[in-house]
C-alpha positions as CSV (number, residue, x, y, z in Angstrom):
1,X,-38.8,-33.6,99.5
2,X,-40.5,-36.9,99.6
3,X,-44.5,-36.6,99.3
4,X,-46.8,-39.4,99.6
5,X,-50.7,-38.7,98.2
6,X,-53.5,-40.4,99.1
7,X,-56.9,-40.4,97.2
8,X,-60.0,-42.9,97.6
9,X,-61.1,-42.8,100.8
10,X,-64.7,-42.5,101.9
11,X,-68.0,-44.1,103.1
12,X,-68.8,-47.6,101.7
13,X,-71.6,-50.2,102.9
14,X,-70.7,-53.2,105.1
15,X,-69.2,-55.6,101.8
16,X,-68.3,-53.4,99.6
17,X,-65.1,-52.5,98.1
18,X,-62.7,-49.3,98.0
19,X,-59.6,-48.8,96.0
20,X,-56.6,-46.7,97.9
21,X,-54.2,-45.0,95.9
22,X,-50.6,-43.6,97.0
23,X,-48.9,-41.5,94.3
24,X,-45.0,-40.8,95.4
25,X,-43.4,-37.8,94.4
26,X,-39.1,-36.9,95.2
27,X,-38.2,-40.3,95.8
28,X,-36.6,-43.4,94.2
29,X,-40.4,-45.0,94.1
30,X,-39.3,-48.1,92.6
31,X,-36.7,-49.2,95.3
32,X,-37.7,-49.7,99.1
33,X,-40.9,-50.9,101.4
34,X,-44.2,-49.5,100.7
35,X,-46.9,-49.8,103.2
36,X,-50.4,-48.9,104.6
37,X,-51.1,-48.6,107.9
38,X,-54.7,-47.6,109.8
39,X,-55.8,-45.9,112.7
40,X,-59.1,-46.1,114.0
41,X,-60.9,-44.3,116.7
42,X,-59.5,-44.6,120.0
43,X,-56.9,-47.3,118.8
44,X,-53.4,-47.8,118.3
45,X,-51.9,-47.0,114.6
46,X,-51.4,-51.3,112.9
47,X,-49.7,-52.0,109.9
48,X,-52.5,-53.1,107.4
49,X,-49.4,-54.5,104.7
50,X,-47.2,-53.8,102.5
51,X,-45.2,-54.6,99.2
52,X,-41.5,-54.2,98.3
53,X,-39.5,-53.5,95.5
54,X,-39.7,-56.6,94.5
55,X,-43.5,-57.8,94.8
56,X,-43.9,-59.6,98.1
57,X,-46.2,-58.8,100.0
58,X,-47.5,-59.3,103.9
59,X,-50.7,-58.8,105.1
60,X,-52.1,-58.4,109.0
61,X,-54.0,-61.6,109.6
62,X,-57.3,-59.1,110.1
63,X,-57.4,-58.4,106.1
64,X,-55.8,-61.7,104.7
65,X,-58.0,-63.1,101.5
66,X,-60.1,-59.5,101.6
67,X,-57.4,-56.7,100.8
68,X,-54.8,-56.7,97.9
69,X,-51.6,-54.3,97.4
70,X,-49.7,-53.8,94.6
71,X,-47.4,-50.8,92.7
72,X,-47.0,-49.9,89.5
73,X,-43.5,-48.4,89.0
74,X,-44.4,-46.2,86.2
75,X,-47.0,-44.5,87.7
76,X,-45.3,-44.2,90.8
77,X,-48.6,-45.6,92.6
78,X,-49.0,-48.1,95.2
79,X,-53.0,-49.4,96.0
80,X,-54.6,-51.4,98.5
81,X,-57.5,-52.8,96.9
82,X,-60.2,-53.3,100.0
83,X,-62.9,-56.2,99.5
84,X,-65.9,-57.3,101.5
85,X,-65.5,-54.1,103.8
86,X,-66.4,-54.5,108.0
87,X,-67.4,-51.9,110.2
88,X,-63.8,-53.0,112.0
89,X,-61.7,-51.6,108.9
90,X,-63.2,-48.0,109.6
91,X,-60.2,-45.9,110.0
92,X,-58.0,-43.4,108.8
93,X,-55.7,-45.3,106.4
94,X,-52.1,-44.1,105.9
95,X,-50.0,-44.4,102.9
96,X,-46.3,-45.1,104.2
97,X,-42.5,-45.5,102.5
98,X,-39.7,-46.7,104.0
99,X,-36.3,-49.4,104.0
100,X,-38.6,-51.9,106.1
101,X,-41.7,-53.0,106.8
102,X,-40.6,-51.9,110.6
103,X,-39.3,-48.7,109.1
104,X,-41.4,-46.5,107.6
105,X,-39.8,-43.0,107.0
106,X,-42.5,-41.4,104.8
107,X,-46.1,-41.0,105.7
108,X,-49.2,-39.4,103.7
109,X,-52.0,-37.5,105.6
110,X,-54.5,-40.5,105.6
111,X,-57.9,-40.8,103.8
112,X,-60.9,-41.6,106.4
113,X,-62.6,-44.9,105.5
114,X,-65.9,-45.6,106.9
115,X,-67.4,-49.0,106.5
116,X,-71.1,-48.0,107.9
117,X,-74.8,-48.5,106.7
């Protein structure tokens, strides 16, 4: 059974920073697409980016040059680093697995960000 565990969610001020962290557990971790998606209030779910087995990465255009995702294989972790934080990233961010970056299989629950003062 293929778990996915967030931690590192929470309430930060307008600019400043929060790590995400994804832990995998029952699955190959090192081969495929992880991803992190977000949902905020009253909007559709949008693929925030993602990194594949191989280290590229793609980013939506609305966090380019702000957030940064990477894995480390042996800790079976994948992160999104968040930088200079706007009130338009709050949302419930969702740590995802899958063969594509269209094709996400594997989904954690979601830690809430809040970027509010």
């Amino acid at each position: 059974q293929v778990q996915l565990v967030e931690s590192g969610g929470g309430l930060v001020q307008p600019g400043g920073s929060l790590r995400l962290s994804c832990v995998v557990s029952g699955s190959i971790f090192s081969f495929g697409v992880m991803g992190w998606y977000r949902q905020a209030p009253g909007k559709e779910r949008e693929l925030v980016g993602g990194i594949t087995s191989g280290g590229y990465t793609k980013y939506a255009d609305s966090v380019k040059g702000r957030f940064t995702i990477s894995r480390d294989n042996a800790k079976i972790t994948v992160y999104l680093q968040m930088n200079s934080l706007k009130p338009e990233d709050t949302a419930v961010y969702y740590c995802t697995k899958g063969s594509s970056f269209a094709s996400m299989t594997y989904w954690g629950k979601g830690p809430p960000v809040t970027a509010s003062s």
